[in-house]
C-alpha positions as CSV (number, residue, x, y, z in Angstrom):
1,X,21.7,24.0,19.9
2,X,24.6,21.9,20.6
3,X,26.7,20.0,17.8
4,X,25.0,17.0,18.6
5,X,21.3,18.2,18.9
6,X,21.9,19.7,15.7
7,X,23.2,16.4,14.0
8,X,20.3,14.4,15.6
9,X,17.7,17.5,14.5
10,X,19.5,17.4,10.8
11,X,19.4,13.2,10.3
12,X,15.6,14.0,11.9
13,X,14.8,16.2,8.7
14,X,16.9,14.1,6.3
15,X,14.7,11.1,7.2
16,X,11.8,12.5,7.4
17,X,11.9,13.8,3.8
18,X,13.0,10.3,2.7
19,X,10.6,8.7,4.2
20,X,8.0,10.8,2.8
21,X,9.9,10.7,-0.9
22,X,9.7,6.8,-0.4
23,X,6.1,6.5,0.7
24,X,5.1,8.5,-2.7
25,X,7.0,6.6,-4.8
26,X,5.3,3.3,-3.2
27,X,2.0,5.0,-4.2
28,X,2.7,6.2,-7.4
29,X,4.2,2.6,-8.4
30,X,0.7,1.1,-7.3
31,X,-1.1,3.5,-9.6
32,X,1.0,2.8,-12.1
33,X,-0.7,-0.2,-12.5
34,X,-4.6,0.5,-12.4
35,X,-6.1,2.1,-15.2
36,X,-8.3,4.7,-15.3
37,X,-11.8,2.6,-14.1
38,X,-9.9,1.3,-11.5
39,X,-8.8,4.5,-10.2
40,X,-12.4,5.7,-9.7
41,X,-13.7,2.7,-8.6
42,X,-14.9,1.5,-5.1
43,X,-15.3,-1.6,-3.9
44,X,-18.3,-1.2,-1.8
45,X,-20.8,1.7,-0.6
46,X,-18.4,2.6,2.3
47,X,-15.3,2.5,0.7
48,X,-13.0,5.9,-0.9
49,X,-11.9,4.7,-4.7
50,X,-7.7,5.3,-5.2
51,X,-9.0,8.9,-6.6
52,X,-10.9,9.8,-3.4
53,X,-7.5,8.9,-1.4
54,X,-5.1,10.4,-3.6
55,X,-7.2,13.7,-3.7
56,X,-7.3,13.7,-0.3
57,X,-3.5,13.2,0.6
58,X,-3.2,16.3,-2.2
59,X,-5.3,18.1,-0.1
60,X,-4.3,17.1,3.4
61,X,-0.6,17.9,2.3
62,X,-1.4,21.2,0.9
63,X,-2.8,22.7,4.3
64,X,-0.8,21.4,6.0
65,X,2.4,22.2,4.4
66,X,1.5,25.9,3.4
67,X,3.1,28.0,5.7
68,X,4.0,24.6,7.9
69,X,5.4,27.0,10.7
70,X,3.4,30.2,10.3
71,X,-0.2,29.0,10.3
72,X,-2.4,26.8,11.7
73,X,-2.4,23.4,9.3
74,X,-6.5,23.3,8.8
75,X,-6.3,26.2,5.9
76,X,-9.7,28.3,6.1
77,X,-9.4,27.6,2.2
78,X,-9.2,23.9,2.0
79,X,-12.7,22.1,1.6
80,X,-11.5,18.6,3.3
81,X,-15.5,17.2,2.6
82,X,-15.1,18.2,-0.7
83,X,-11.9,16.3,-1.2
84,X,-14.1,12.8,-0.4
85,X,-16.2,13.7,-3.4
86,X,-15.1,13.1,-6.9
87,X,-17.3,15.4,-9.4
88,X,-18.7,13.4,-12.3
89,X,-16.4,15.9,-15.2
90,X,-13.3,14.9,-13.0
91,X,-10.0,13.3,-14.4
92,X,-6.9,11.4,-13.3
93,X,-5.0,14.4,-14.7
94,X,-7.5,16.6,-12.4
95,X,-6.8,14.6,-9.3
96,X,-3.3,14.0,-9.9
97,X,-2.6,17.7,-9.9
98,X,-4.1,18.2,-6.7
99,X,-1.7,15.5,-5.1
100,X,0.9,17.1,-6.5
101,X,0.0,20.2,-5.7
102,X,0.4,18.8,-1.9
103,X,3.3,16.9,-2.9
104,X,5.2,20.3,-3.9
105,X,4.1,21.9,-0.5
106,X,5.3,19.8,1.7
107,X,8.8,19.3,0.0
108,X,9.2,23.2,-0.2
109,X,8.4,23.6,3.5
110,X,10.4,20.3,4.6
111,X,13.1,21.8,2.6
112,X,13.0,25.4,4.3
113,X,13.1,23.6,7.7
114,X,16.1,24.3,9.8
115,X,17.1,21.5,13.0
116,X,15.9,24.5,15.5
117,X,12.4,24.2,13.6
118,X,11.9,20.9,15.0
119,X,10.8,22.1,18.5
120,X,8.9,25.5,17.4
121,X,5.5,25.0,18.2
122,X,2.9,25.2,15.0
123,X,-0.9,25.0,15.3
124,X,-2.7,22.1,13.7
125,X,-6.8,22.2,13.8
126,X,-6.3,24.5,16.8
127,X,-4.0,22.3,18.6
128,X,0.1,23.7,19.1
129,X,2.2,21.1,19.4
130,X,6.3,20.9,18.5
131,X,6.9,20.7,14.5
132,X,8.1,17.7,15.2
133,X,5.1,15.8,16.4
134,X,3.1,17.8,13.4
135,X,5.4,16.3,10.8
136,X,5.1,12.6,12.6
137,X,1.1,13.5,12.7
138,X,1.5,13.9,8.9
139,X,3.8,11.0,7.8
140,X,1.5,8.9,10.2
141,X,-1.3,9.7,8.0
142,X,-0.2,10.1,4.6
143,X,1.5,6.2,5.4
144,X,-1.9,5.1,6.6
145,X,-3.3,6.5,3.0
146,X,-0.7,5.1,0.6
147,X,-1.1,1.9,1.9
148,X,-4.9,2.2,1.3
149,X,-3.7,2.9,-2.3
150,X,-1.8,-0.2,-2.5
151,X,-4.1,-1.9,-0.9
152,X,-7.0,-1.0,-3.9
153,X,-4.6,-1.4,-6.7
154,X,-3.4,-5.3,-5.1
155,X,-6.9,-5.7,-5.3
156,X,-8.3,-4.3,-8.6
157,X,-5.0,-5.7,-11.2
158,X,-5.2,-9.2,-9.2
159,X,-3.2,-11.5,-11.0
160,X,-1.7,-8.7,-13.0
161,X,-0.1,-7.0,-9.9
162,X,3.4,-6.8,-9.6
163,X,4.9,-6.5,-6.5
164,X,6.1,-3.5,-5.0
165,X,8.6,-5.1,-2.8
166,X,10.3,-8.9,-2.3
167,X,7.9,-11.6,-4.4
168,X,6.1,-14.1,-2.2
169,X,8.7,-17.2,-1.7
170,X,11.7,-15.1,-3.0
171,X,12.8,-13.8,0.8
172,X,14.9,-16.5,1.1
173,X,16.9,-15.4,-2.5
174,X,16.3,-11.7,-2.2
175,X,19.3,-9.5,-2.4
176,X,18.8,-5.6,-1.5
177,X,19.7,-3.1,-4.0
178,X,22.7,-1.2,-2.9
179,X,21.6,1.4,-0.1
180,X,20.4,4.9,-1.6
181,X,20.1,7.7,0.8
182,X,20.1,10.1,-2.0
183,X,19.0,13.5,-0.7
C-alpha cells in the first residue's frame, strides 16, 4: 500500500471510530433524559420502545463486530427476533449491558483494524463484500437507530427536552466548541 493509500485507509479508520464514538454519545445523551417508563414505552402497536432499539443496536453490534474479519457478521448465536422482544423481568440495567456489550465489540475490532483491512473481504448474512462497505453497512444502521432514540426521547420528555445540539433560534448566535478529534 502506498504512503498515500495508507494515510487515506488510516483517516478512513480514524473517522469511522469517531463517528461511531459520536453517534453513541448522541444516544446515550437522549437517554439520559427519559426515565425508566419512558424507556420501555411505545407509542403505538407498531412502534419498538427506546429499549427494543437499544437492545437491538447491542445486538446488531455484537455479531457483527465479533470476529469482524474472520466470520460471517450474522453470529449462529445471536437471536436478532429475540432482540425485538423485551421480557416482562427485564431492566434498563439488563438492556443497557447488552448495548454495551456491542459497544465493546465493535471498538475492540475497529481498534485491531489495520488500513490493509479495509479492502479484505468479510461475509455479512452470506454476502462478501470489502470491510469497508461492511463497516459503512454498520454505521449506516446504527445512525438510522440512534436517531430513532432521539427521536422517542424528543417525544416522551417534551417540554423537558434539552437539546442535543444548537437550540431552535440560537444558529444565528451559536459558536462551536473548539474542534476535538480526540482519538
Amino acid at each position: 500500500m502506498t504512503a498515500n493509500r495508507e494515510t487515506l485507509a488510516t483517516l478512513v479508520l480514524e473517522d469511522t471510530a469517531l463517528t461511531f464514538r459520536r453517534l453513541k454519545e448522541l444516544a446515550e445523551r437522549a437517554l439520559a433524559q427519559v426515565d425508566d417508563a419512558e424507556f420501555f414505552r411505545t407509542i403505538d402497536r407498531e412502534s419498538n420502545s427506546i429499549a427494543i432499539i437499544v437492545q437491538h443496536i447491542g445486538g446488531n453490534l455484537r455479531s457483527r463486530w465479533t470476529e469482524f474479519m474472520t466470520t460471517d457478521g450474522e453470529k449462529s448465536w445471536r437471536d436478532r427476533d429475540g432482540e425485538f422482544i423485551i421480557a416482562a423481568d427485564t431492566t434498563r440495567a439488563d438492556v443497557m449491558a447488552e448495548w454495551d456489550a456491542g459497544w465493546r465489540a465493535l471498538t475492540n475490532e475497529l481498534a485491531d483494524l489495520a488500513p490493509d483491512d479495509l479492502t479484505a473481504l468479510v461475509t455479512v448474512r452470506g454476502e462478501s463484500m470489502p470491510a469497508i462497505a461492511a463497516m459503512h453497512r454498520s454505521l449506516a444502521h446504527v445512525a438510522q437507530h440512534v436517531g430513532q432514540i432521539v427521536l422517542l426521547a424528543k417525544h416522551h420528555r417534551v417540554e423537558d427536552w434539552k437539546t442535543l445540539s444548537i437550540p431552535r433560534g440560537e444558529s444565528r448566535t451559536w459558536k462551536p466548541a473548539p474542534p476535538s478529534r480526540s482519538r
